[in-house]
DOPAGU-80359 format. One record per residue (C-alpha): residue number from 1; chain; x, y, z. Coordinates in Angstrom, 1 decimal. Each point is the difference from the previous one (the first is absolute). Example, Ala and Ser with C-alpha at 12.3 -4.5 7.8 and 13.67 -1.06 7.14 Angstrom:
residues 2
REC    i  ch       x       y       z
REC    1   A    12.3    -4.5     7.8
REC    2   A     1.4     3.4    -0.7
***
This chain:
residues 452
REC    i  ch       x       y       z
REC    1   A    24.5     1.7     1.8
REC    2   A     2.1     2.8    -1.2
REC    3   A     0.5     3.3     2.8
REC    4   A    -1.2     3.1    -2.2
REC    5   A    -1.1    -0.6    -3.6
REC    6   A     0.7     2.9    -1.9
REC    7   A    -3.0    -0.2    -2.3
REC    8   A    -3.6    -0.4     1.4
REC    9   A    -3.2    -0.5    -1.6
REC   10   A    -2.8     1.9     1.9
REC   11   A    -3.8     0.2    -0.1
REC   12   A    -1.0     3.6     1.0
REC   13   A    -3.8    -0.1     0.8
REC   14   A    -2.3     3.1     0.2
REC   15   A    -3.0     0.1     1.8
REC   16   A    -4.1     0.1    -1.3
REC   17   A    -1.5     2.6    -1.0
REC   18   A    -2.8     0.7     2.7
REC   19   A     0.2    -2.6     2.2
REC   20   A    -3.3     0.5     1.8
REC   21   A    -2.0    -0.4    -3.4
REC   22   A     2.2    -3.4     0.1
REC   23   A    -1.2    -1.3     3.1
REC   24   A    -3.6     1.3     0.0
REC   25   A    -0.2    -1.8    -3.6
REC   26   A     1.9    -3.2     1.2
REC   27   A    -2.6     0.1     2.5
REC   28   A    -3.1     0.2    -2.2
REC   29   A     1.4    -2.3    -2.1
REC   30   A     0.0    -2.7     2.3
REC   31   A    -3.3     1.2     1.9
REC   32   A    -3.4    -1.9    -1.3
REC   33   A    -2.2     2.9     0.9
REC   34   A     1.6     2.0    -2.4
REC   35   A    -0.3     0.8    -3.7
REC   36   A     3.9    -0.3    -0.5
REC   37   A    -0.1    -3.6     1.2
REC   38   A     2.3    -1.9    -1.8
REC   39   A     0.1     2.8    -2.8
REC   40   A     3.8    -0.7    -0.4
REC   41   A     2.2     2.4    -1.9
REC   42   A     2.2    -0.4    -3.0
REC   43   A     3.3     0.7     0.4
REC   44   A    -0.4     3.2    -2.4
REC   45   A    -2.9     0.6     2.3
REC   46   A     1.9    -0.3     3.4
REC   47   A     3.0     2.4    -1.6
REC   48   A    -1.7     3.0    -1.3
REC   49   A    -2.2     0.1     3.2
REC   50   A     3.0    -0.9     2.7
REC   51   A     3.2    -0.7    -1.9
REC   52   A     2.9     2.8     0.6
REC   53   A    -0.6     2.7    -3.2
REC   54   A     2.4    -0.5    -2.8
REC   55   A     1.3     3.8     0.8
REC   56   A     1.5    -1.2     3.4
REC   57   A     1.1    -3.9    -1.3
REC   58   A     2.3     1.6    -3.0
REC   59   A     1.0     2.8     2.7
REC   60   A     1.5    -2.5     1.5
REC   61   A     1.5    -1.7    -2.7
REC   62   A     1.6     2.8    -1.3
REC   63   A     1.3     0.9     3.4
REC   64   A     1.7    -3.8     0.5
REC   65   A     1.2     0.8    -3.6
REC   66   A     1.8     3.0     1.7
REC   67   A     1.5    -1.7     2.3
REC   68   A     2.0    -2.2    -2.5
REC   69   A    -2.4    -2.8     0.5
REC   70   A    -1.9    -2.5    -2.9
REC   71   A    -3.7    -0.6    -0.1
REC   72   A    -0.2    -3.5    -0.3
REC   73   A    -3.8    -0.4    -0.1
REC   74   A    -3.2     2.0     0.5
REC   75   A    -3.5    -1.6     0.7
REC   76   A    -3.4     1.4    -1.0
REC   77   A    -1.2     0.8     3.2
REC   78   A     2.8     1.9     0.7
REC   79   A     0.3    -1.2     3.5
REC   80   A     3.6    -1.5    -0.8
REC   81   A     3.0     1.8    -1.6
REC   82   A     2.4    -2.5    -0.3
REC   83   A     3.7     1.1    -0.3
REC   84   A     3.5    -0.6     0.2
REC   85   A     3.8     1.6     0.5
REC   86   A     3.1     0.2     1.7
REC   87   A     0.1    -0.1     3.7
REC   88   A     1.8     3.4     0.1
REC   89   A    -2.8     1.4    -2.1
REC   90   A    -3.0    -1.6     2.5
REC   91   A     2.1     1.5     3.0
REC   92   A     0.0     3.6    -1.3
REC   93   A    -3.6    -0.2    -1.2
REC   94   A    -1.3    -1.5     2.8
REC   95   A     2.2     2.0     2.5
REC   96   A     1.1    -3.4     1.8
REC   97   A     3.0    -1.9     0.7
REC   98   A    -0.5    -3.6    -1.0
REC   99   A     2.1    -2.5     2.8
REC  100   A     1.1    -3.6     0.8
REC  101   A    -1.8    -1.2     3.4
REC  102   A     0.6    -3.3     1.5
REC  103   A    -3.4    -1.7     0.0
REC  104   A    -0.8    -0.5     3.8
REC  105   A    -1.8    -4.0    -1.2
REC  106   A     1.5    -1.1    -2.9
REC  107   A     3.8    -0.6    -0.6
REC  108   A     0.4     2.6    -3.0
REC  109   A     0.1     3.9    -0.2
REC  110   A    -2.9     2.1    -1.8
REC  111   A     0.2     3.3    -1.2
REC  112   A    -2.3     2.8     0.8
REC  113   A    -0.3     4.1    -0.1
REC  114   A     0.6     1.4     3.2
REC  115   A    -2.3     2.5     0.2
REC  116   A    -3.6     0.1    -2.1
REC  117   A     0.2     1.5    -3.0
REC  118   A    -1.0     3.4    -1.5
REC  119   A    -0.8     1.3    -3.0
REC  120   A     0.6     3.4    -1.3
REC  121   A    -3.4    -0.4    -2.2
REC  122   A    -3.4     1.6     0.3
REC  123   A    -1.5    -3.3    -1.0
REC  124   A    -1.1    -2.1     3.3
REC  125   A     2.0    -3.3     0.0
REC  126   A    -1.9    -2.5     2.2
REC  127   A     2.8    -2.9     0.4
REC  128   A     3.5    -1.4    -1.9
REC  129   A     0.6    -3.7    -0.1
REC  130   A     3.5    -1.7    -0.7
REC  131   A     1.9     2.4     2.1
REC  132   A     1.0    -2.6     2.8
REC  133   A     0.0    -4.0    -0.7
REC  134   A    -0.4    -0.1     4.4
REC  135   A    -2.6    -2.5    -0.5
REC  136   A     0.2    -2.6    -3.2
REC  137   A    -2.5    -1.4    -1.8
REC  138   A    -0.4    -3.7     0.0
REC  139   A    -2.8    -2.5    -0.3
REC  140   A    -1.7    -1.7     2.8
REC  141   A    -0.6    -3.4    -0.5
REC  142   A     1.4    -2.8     2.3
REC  143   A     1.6    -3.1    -0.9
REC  144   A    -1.0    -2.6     3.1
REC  145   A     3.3    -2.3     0.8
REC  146   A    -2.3    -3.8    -0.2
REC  147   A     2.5    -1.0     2.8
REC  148   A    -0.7     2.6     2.4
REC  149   A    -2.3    -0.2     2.9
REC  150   A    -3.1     2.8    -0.4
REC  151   A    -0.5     2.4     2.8
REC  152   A    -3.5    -0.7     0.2
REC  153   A     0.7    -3.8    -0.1
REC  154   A    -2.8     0.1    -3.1
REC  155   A    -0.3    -2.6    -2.7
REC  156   A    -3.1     1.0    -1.4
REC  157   A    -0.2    -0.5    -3.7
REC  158   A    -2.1    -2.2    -2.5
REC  159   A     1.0     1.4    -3.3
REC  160   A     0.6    -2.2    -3.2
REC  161   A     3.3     0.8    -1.0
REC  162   A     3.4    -2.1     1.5
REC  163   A    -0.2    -0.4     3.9
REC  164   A    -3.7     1.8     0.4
REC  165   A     1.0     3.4    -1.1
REC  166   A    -2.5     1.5    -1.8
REC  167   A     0.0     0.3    -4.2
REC  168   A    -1.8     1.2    -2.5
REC  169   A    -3.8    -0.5     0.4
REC  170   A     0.1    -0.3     3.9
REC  171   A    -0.5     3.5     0.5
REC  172   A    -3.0     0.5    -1.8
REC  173   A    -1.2    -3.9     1.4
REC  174   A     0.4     1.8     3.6
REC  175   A    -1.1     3.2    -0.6
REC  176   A    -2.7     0.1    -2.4
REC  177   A    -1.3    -3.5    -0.6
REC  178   A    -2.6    -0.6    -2.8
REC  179   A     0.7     3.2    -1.9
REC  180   A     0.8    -0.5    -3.3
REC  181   A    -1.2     2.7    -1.7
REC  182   A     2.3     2.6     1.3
REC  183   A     3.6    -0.9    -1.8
REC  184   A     1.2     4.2     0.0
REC  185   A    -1.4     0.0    -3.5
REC  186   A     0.3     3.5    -1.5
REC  187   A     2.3     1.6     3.1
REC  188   A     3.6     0.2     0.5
REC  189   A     2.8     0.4     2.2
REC  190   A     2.7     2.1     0.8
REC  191   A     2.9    -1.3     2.0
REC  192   A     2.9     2.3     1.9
REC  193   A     3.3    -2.0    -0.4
REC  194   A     3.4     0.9     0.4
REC  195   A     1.8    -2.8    -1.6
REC  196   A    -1.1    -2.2    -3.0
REC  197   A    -1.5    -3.4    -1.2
REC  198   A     1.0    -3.0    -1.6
REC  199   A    -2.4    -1.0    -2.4
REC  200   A     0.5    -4.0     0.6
REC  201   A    -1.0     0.7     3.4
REC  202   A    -3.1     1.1    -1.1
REC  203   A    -0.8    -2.8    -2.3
REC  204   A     1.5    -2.6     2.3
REC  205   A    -2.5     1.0     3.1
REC  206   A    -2.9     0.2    -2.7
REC  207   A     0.8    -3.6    -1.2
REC  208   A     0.1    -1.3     3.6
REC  209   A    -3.0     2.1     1.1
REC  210   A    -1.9    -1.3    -2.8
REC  211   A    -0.9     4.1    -1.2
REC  212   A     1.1     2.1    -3.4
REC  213   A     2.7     2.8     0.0
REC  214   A    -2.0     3.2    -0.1
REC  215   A     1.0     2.5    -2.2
REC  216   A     3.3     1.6     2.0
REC  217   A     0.7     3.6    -1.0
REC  218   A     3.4     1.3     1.4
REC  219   A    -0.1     4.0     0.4
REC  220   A     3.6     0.9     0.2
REC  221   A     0.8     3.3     2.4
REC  222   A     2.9     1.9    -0.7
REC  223   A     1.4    -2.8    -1.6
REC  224   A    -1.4    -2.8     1.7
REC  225   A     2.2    -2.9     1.5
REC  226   A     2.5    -1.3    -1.8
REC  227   A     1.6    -3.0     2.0
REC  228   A    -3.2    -1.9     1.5
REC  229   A     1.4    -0.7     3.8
REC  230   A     2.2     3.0     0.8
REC  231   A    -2.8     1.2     2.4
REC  232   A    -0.1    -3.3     1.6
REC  233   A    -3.6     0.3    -0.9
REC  234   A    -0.8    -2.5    -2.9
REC  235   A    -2.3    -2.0     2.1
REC  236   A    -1.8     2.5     1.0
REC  237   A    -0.7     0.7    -3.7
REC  238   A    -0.9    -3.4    -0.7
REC  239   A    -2.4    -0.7     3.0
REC  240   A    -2.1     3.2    -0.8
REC  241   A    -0.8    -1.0    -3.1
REC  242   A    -0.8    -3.5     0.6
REC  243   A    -2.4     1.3     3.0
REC  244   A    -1.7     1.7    -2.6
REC  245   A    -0.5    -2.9    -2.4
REC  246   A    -1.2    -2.3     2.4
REC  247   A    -2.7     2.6     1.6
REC  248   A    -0.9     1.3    -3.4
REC  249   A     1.0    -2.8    -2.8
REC  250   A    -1.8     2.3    -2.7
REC  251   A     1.6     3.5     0.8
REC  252   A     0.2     1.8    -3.4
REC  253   A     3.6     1.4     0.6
REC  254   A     2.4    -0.2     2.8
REC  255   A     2.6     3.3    -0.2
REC  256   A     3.2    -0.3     1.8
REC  257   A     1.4     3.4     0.6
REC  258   A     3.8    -0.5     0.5
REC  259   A     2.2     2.4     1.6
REC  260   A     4.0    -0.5     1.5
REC  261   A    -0.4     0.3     3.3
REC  262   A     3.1     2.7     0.4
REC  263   A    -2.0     2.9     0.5
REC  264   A    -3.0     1.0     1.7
REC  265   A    -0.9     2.3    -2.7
REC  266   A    -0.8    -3.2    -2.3
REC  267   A    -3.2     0.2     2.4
REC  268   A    -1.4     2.8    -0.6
REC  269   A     0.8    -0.9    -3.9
REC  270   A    -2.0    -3.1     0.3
REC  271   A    -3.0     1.0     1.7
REC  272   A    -0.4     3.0    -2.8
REC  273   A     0.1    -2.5    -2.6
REC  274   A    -2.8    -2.0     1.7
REC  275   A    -2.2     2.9     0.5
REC  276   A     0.0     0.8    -3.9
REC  277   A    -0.7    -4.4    -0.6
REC  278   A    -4.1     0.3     1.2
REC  279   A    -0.4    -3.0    -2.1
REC  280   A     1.7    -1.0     3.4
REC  281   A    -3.3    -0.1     2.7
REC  282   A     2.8    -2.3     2.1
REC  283   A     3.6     0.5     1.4
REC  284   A     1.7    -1.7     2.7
REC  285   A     3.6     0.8     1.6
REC  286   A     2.1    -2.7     2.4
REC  287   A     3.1     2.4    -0.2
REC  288   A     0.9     2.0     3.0
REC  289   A     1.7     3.4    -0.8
REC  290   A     1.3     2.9     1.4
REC  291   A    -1.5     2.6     2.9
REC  292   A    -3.4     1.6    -0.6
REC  293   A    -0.8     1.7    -3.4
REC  294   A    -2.8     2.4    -0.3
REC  295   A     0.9     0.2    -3.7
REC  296   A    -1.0    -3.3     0.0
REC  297   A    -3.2     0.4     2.2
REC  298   A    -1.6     2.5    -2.5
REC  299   A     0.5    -2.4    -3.1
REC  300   A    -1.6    -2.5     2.3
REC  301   A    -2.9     2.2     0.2
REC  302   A     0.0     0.7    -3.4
REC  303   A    -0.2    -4.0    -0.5
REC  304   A    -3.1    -0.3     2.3
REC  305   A    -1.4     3.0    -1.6
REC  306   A     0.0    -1.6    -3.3
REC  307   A    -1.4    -3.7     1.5
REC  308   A     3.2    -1.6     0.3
REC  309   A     0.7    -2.2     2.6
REC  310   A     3.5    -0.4     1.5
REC  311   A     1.0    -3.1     2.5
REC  312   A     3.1     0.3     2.3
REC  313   A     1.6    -2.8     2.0
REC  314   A     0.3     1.3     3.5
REC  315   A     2.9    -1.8     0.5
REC  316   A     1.6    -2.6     2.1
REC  317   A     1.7     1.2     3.0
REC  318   A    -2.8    -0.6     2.6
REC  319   A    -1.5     3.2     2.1
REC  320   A     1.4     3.6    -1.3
REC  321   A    -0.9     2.9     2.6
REC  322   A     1.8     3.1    -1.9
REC  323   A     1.4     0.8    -3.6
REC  324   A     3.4    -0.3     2.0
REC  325   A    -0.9    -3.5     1.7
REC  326   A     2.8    -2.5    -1.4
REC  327   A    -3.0    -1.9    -0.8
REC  328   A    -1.4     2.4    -2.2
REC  329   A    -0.4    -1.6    -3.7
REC  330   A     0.4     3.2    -1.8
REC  331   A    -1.7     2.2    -1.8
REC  332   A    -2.8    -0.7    -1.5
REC  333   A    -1.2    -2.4     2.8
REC  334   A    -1.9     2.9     1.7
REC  335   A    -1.1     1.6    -2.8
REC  336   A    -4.0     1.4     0.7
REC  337   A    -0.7     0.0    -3.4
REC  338   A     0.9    -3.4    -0.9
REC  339   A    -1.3    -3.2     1.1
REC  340   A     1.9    -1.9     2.5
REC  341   A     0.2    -4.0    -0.2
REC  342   A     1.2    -1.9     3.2
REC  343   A     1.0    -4.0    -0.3
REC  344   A    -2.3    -2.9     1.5
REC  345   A     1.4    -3.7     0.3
REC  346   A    -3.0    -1.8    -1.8
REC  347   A    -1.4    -3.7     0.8
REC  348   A    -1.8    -1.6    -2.5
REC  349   A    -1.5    -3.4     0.1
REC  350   A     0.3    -2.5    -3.3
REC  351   A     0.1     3.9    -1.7
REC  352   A    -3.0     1.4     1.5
REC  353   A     0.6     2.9     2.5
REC  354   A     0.3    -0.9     3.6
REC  355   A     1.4     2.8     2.4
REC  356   A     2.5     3.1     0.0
REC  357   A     2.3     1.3     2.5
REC  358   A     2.2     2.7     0.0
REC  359   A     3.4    -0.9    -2.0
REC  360   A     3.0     0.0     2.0
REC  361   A     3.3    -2.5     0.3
REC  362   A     1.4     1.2     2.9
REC  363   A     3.2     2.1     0.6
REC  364   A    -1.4     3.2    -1.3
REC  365   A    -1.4    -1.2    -3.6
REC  366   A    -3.5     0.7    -0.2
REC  367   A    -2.8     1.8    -1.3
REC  368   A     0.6     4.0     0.7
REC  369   A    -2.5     1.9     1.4
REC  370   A    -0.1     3.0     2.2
REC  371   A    -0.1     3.6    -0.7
REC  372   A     2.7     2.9    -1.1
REC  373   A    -0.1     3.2     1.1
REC  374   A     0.7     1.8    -2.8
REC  375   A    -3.5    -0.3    -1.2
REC  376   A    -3.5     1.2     2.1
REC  377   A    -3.0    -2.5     0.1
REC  378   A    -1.7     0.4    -3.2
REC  379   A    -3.8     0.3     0.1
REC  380   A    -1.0    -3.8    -1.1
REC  381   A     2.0    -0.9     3.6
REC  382   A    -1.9     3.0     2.1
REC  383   A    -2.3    -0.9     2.7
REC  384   A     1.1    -3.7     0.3
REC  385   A     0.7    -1.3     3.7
REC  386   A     3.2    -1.1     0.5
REC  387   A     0.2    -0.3     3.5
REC  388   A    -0.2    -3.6    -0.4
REC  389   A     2.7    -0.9    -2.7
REC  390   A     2.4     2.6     1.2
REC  391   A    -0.1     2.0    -3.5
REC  392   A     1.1     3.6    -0.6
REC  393   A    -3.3     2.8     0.9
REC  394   A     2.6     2.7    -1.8
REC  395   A     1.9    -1.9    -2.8
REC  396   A    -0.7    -2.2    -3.3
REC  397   A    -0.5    -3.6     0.8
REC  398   A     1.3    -2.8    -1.5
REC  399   A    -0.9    -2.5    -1.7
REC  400   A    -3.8     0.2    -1.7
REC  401   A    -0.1    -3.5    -1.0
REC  402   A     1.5    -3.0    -0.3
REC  403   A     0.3    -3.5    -2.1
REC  404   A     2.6    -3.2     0.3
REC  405   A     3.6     1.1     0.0
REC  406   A     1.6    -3.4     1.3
REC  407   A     0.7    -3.1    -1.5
REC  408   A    -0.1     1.1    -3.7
REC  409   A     2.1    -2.2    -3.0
REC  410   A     1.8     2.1    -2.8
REC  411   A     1.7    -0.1    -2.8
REC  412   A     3.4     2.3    -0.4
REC  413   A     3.7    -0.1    -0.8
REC  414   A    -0.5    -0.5    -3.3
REC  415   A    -1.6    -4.0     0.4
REC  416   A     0.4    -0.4     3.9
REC  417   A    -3.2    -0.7     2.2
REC  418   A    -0.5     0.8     3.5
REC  419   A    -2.7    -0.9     2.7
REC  420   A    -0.4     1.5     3.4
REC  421   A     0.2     3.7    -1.1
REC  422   A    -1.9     3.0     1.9
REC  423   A    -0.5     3.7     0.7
REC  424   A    -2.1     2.3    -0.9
REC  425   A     1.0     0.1    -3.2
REC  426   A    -1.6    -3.1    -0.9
REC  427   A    -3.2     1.9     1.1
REC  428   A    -0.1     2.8    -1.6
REC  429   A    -0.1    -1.3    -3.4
REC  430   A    -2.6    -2.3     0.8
REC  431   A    -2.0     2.9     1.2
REC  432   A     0.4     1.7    -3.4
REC  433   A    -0.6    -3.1    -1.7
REC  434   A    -3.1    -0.3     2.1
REC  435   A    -0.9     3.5    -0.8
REC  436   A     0.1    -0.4    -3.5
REC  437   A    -2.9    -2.8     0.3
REC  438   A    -2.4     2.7     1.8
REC  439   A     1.2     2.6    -2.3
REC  440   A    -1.3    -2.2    -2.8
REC  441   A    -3.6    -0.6     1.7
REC  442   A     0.1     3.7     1.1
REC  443   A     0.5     1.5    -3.6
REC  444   A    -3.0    -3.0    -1.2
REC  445   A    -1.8     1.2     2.4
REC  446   A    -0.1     3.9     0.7
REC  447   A     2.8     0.8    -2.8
REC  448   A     2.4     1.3     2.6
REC  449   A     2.7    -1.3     1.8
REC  450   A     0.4    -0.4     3.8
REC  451   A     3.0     2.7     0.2
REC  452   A     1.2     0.3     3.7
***
C-alpha cells in the first residue's frame, strides 16, 4: 500500500434532523399497539421529515468547493456529501495533519489524521469516512484446507454436492421441507460486495445445483470494480449470490452493489444507494470494514424505517469483547440497527435436518459473537438475563441469529469449484434469501413487509 496518497475521496456525513422524532417513530413503527405499525416511509417521506435541509447540505457543498475540493456525488437524503481533493487541500480544511503509522498487527503502514478534524462551518458535520485506510475492508468467507485436521474434530455433513457438502436444494431440504410455494416470488435482493462476479460462475453452480440464473443487476459505485479479484474477494461475490438462489430459486432480482474496496467512503456511498432501491425489502453484507460509522447507522435506520431488512455476517474470528479486541470483525458486526447472523455447522440426514452446533474449526476461525462497546444495548436486548451466558447487561450483543455456515460447495475463479467453505458469510445471504420467502407471504398476507 502506498505511505500518503495525495488525493482522497471522502464521505462527509451530516446528522438527522430531530433525532428523537427518529427514535420515537422507529419505535412505533415496529410496536403492534400502535397505529404507525409497520406504516413505513418512503424515502421522500423519511427526508423532508428527518433528512439534513437542503440549506445546510449545499452549505456544505459550497464550503468543500471553497476549499479547492470536487463534489463527486450528492444523494437525496442528503445524509452523504461525497467529495474529493488534494491531500494539502483536506489538511487545511480539515485543520489536520494526515501521517504514515506502522500498523501495530499487520506488516504494512496506514495513514491517518492526527488529530480529529474541524470544520470552520456553521453546518453540524456528524462523521468523514476515507480519511484513514487503518482498518481495510475485505470479505469474510473461509476457504477450509480438505487436508487439515478441524479443531472441533467435526465431520458433520450430509449435503449432495461432491464429498457431502451441501448444494443447491439442501438448504431449503433442511430448513424448510415441504414448502414449495414460497420461491421469493415478487421480492428482491440487494447484496454489499466489494469486488466482482464472473458470470460462468454463476451459470456453472446453477447447472450443477439444478436452479435458473436469477435476473443479476450489477449497481456500479463510484465506478464499480474493474478487475474482478483485486480485493481478493471474488468468492465472496459468488457465494452470496448462490446462497440466495438456493434459499429463494424464484427471487425477482438479485442487485450486486460493487464498490473498490480502497476507501471506506465507498461505504457510505453504497448504503445511500440501497436506501433510495425500496424495491429492495432485503440486503445482506459479508464484508468487514472500517471502525464505527454513525453515518452509516442513520441510513441503517432510515432502511428499517422504510421496511428494509439488512443481514450482516458477524464474522469469523470466534469471541470479540471490545471494538478494539483483535477479534473484532469490523464494523458493521455490532451494528444495533442491523441484524446480526452467527454460523452453525448443520447435520442433516439423507437431506432432511438433523442437528446444529455452533460453527467453529479450531485455531481461532469461528462464528463471532460477543459485544462492542462502542454501541449501548438497544431496547429489543433490554431486560434479558445474561447471567447465564456471560452476555453484555451494558452493550449490543451479537449475533441475533444464526443458519449453516460450514461445509458449503461453490462455484468461483471464473469455472473452479470448491467444497468445505464457511463463515458467516455463507449465512447471511441465506438469511436474506430466507427473508425474501417470508417477505413474499408477509406482503400476501398483511401487504407489508417484516422490516427489522
Amino acid at each position: 500500500l502506498m505511505a500518503r496518497p495525495e488525493h482522497l475521496h471522502l464521505a462527509i456525513g451530516l446528522p438527522l434532523r430531530d433525532q428523537a422524532g427518529v427514535s420515537n417513530l422507529f419505535a412505533a413503527i415496529y410496536d403492534p399497539a400502535s397505529p404507525e405499525f409497520h406504516r413505513y416511509l418512503s424515502p421522500e417521506q423519511f427526508t423532508e421529515r428527518f433528512g439534513p435541509t437542503e440549506a445546510d447540505y449545499q452549505a456544505l457543498q459550497d464550503f468543500v468547493k471553497a476549499n479547492g475540493l470536487t463534489v463527486t456525488a450528492t444523494h437525496p437524503n442528503r445524509v452523504v456529501l461525497e467529495v474529493e481533493g488534494p491531500v494539502t487541500n483536506i489538511e487545511s480544511m480539515l485543520h489536520v495533519s494526515m501521517r504514515v503509522y506502522d500498523h501495530p498487527t499487520e506488516a504494512r503502514t496506514f495513514y491517518a489524521p492526527d488529530r480529529e478534524p474541524s470544520l470552520d462551518l456553521a453546518v453540524p458535520v456528524l462523521h468523514i469516512s476515507g480519511l484513514d485506510n487503518f482498518q481495510l475492508t475485505r470479505p469474510k468467507l473461509k476457504h477450509q484446507d480438505p487436508s487439515a485436521a478441524r479443531g472441533d474434530k467435526a465431520t458433520f455433513k450430509g449435503g449432495s454436492g461432491p464429498s457431502g457438502n451441501y448444494l443447491g436444494k439442501d438448504f431449503r431440504k433442511a430448513y424448510l421441507p415441504g414448502v414449495t410455494n414460497l420461491t421469493g416470488a415478487g421480492q428482491s435482493v440487494g447484496l454489499v460486495q466489494f469486488d466482482g462476479y464472473y458470470a460462468k460462475d454463476i451459470t456453472n453452480y446453477a447447472n450443477a445445483a439444478g436452479l435458473s440464473v436469477p435476473p443479476l443487476v450489477i449497481v456500479p459505485i463510484n465506478g464499480g470494480v474493474t478487475t474482478i479479484g483485486v480485493n481478493g474477494g471474488n468468492g465472496e461475490v459468488s457465494l452470496d449470490i448462490e446462497m440466495v438462489m438456493c434459499m429463494a430459486p424464484g427471487i425477482s432480482t438479485i442487485y450486486v452493489y460493487e464498490a473498490s474496496a480502497d476507501s471506506s467512503a465507498n461505504w457510505d456511498a453504497m448504503l445511500s444507494s440501497m436506501v433510495t432501491n425500496t424495491s429492495c425489502k432485503q440486503l445482506s453484507c459479508s464484508w468487514a470494514g472500517p471502525g464505527p460509522n454513525p453515518t452509516a447507522e442513520n441510513l441503517f435506520i432510515q432502511m428499517a424505517m422504510q421496511g428494509q431488512t439488512f443481514f450482516d455476517a458477524s464474522g469469523d474470528g470466534d469471541s470479540f469483547l471490545t471494538s478494539n479486541d483483535s477479534n473484532w470483525p469490523g464494523f458493521p458486526s455490532d451494528s444495533p440497527n442491523i441484524i446480526q447472523v452467527g454460523g452453525t455447522t448443520l447435520t442433516t440426514t439423507n437431506g432432511i435436518y438433523l442437528s446444529e452446533t455452533v460453527w467453529n474449526w479450531g485455531g481461532g476461525t469461528g462464528s463471532s459473537g460477543g459485544y462492542g462497546t462502542d454501541m449501548p444495548t438497544p431496547s429489543y436486548q433490554a431486560g434479558i438475563s445474561n447471567a447465564a451466558n456471560l452476555a453484555s447487561t451494558t452493550y449490543r450483543n451479537v449475533p441475533d441469529v444464526a443458519l449453516t455456515a460450514d461445509n458449503v460447495y461453490i462455484y468461483d475463479g471464473n469455472g473452479q469449484s470448491s467444497g468445505g467453505n464457511g463463515g458467516t458469510s455463507c449465512a447471511a445471504p441465506l438469511w436474506a434469501g430466507f427473508m425474501a420467502l417470508v417477505n413474499q407471504q408477509s406482503v400476501a398476507a398483511s401487504g407489508t413487509t417484516v422490516g427489522f
